[in-house]
N, C-alpha and C positions, 0 to 999 in steps of 0.2 A: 504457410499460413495464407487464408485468403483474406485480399485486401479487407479492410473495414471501410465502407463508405457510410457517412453521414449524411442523411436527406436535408439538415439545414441546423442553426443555433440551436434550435431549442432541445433537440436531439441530444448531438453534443454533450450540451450544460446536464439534460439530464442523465446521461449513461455516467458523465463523470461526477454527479453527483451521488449516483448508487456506488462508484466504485471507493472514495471518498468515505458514505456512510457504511461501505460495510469494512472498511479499513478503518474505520474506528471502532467499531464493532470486535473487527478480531485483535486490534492493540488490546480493548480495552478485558477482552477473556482473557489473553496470553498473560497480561498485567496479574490478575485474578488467579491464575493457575499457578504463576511463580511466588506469587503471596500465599499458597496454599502448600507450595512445597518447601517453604520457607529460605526462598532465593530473592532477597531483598535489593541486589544489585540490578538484575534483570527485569525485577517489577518495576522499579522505580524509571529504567529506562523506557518499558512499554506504555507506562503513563506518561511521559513525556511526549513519546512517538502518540499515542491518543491526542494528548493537547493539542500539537502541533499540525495533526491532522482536523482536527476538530476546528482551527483557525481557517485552515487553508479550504474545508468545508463551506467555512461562513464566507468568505469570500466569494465562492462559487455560486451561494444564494443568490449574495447580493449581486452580482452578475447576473443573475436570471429573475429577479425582481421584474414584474411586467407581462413576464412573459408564461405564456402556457404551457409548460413542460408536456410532454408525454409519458405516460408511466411505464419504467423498462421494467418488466418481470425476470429475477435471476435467471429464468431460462429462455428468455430472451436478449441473451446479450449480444450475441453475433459474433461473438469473441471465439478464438478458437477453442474446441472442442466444450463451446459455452460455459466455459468460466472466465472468471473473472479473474484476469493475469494481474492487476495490482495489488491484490487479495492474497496475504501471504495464506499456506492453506493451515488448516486444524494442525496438521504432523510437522509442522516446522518449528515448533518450539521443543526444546529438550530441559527436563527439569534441572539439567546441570549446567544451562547455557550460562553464560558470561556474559557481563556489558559488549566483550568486543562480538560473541554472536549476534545478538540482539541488532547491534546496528547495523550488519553483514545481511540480517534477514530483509531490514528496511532497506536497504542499500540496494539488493537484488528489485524489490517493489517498486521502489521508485527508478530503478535505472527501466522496467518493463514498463511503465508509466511511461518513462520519458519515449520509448520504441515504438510504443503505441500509438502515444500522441500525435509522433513523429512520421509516422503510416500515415494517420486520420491525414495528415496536411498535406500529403503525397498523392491523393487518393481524392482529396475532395474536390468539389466540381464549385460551390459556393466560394466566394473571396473571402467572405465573411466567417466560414469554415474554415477554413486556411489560416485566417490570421490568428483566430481563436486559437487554435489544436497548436496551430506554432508557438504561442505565447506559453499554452500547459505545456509542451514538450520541454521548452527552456525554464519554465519553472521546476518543472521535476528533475531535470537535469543539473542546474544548480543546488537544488535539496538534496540531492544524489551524493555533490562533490561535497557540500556543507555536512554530511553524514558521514563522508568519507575521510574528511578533517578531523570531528570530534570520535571519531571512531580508533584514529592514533592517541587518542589518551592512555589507550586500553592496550594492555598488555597482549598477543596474539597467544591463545592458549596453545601448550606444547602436546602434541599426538596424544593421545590418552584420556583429553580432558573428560570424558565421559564414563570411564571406567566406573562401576561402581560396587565393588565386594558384596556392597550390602542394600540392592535395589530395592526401592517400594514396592509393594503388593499391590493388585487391585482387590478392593472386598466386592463379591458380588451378594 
C-alpha cells in the first residue's frame, strides 16, 4: 500500500469525516436489510454500531468547526485501490449473521481505521497531523478492543451457521 500523506488538518478532518459518514450510511442499510429478513438480533446491533458512529461523527465536526474542509469526492480518496477501508463493503453482511458476526464485521473496520490512522501519523510531515491521526488511531484502537469485549457476550457461531435448506429468492 502507498503511504497516505496528508497536506494539513483540514484534509485529515475531512477524509475522516466521509469515512465516518459513509460508515453510518452502510451501518445504517445493513441495520435495514436485517430488519427485512427478519434477523432482529443483527439489526438491533447495526443500529447501535450507526449511533455510535453517528457520535463519534459529531465529534469530528466539532473538531473542524472553524475550519474549511476540503470536499473529498469517493474517488478521490487516495486510499488504496480508492476505497474506502473503514467502509465495511455492500457483501459483508449475510442474512443469517449473528450479534457475534456483526461486531467481527465492526471489529475488522475499526481495527483498518486504527492502520490507517496509524500510517497517516507515520507519514505526516505537519506536527499537527501527527497529533491529530495519533489521537484517531488510539481512538479506533480502543473502540476496536471495547468491540472486542462486548462481542464475548455472543456465542461464537459453530461451522454451518449459514446453511440454509431453504434460501430466499430474489424476485426480478
Amino acid at each position: 500500500m502507498t503511504p497516505l500523506r496528508i497536506a494539513n488538518k483540514a484534509e485529515l478532518l475531512a477524509r475522516t469525516l466521509t469515512m465516518l459518514s459513509e460508515t453510518v450510511e452502510r451501518y445504517d442499510l445493513f441495520a435495514d436489510q436485517m430488519e427485512v429478513v427478519n434477523n432482529p438480533e443483527a439489526a438491533e446491533i447495526f443500529r447501535w454500531l450507526e449511533k455510535k458512529q453517528s457520535d463519534r461523527t459529531r465529534v469530528v465536526q466539532e473538531l473542524s468547526e472553524g475550519l474549511s474542509l476540503p470536499h473529498i469526492s469517493p474517488w478521490d480518496y487516495n486510499w488504496e485501490d480508492a476505497i474506502n477501508i473503514e467502509v465495511p463493503g455492500h457483501s459483508s453482511a449475510h442474512y443469517m449473521m449473528t450479534p457475534y458476526h456483526t461486531l467481527s464485521l465492526a471489529i475488522d473496520v475499526e481495527q483498518s481505521a486504527a492502520d490507517l490512522f496509524a500510517d497517516i501519523e507515520q507519514n505526516a510531515e505537519l506536527p499537527e497531523v501527527k497529533k491529530l491521526a495519533h489521537g484517531f488511531a488510539r481512538e479506533a484502537g480502543d473502540y476496536c478492543d471495547y468491540l472486542k469485549q462486548k462481542r464475548e457476550q455472543y456465542p461464537q457461531p459453530e461451522a454451518g451457521w449459514d446453511e440454509d435448506e431453504d434460501p430466499p429468492l430474489l424476485l426480478e
